[in-house]
C-alpha positions as CSV (number, residue, x, y, z in Angstrom):
1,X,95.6,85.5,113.9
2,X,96.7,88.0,116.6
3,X,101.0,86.5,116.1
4,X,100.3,88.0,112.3
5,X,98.9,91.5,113.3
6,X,101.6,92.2,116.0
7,X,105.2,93.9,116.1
8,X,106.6,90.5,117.6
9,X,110.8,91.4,117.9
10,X,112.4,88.0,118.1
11,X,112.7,85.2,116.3
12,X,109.2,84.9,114.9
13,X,107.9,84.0,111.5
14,X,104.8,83.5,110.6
15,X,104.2,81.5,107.8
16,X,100.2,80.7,106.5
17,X,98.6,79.0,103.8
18,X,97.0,80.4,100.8
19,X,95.0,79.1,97.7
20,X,97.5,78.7,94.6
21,X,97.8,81.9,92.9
22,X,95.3,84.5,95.5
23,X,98.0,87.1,95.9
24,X,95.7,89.4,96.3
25,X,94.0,88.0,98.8
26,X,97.5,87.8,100.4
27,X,97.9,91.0,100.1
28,X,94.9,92.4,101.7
29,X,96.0,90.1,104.8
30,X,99.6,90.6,104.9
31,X,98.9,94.5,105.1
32,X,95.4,94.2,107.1
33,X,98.0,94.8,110.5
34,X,98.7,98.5,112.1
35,X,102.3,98.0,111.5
36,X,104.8,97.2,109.0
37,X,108.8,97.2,109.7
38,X,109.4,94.6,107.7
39,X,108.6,91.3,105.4
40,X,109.5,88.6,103.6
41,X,108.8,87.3,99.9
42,X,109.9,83.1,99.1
43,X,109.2,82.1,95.8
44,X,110.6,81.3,92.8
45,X,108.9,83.7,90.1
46,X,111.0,87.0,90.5
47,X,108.3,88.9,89.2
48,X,105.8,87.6,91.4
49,X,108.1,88.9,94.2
50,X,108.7,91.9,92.8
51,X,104.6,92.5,92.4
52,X,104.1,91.8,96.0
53,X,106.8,93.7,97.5
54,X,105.6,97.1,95.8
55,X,102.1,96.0,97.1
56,X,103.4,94.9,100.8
57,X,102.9,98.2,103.4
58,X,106.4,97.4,104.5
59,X,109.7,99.8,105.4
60,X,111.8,96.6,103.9
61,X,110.9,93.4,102.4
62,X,113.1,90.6,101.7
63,X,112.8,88.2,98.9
64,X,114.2,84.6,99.4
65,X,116.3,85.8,102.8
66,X,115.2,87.3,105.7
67,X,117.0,90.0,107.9
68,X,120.1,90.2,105.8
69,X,120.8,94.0,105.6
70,X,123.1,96.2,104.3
71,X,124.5,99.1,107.3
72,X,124.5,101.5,104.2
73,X,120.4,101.2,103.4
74,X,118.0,102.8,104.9
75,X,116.4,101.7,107.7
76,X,112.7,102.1,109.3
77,X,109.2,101.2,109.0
78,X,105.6,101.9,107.3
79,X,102.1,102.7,109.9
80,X,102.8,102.5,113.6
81,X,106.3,100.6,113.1
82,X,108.0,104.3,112.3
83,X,108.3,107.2,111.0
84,X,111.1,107.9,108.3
85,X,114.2,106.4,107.7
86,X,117.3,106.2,110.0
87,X,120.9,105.5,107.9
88,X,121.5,105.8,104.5
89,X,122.2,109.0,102.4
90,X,118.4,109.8,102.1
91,X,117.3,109.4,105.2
92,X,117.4,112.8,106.2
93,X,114.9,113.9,103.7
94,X,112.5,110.6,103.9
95,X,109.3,110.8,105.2
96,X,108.0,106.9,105.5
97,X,108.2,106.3,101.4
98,X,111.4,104.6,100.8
99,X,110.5,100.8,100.5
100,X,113.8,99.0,100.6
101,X,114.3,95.4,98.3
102,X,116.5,92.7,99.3
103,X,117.3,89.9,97.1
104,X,118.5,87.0,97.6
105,X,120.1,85.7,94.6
106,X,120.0,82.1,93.7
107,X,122.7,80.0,91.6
């Protein structure tokens, strides 16, 4: 799907179907793109999230928000969306390995 494998900048979520429990297969699509700024984890088995997001070949990924930031963290992308990180304390000694985690926190 050519929407999944681009840097789209505006309000644009892609959201596909998968068979019940082929994160893998997930995976291997999610991360089958050139870039990777940023994504986005919903569910509602933390560890599950927190599987993906170390597997997902993105600069930050969000889990059960999207594009809620802190000014402090660093910022910046994985593959052909960056290289580095701008902000942050670390950033000046990064080179495109800092993932950062977002969590939304349910009550």
């Amino acid at each position: 799907m050519y929407i999944a494998q681009e840097e789209s900048f505006g309000p644009v979520m892609v959201i596909s179907k998968f068979k019940n429990g082929d994160v893998d297969g997930v995976l291997r699509r999610a991360n089958a793109t050139e870039y990777g700024l940023a994504s986005g984890v919903f569910t509602k088995d933390i560890n599950k999230a927190l599987y993906i997001s170390e597997k997902l070949e993105a600069g930050t990924v969000f889990i059960n928000t999207y594009n809620k930031t802190d000014v402090a963290a660093p910022f910046g992308g994985f593959k052909l969306s960056g290289f580095g990180k701008d902000l942050g304390k670390l950033s000046p000694s990064l080179i495109s390995c800092l993932r950062v985690l977002i969590n939304e926190k349910n009550n």
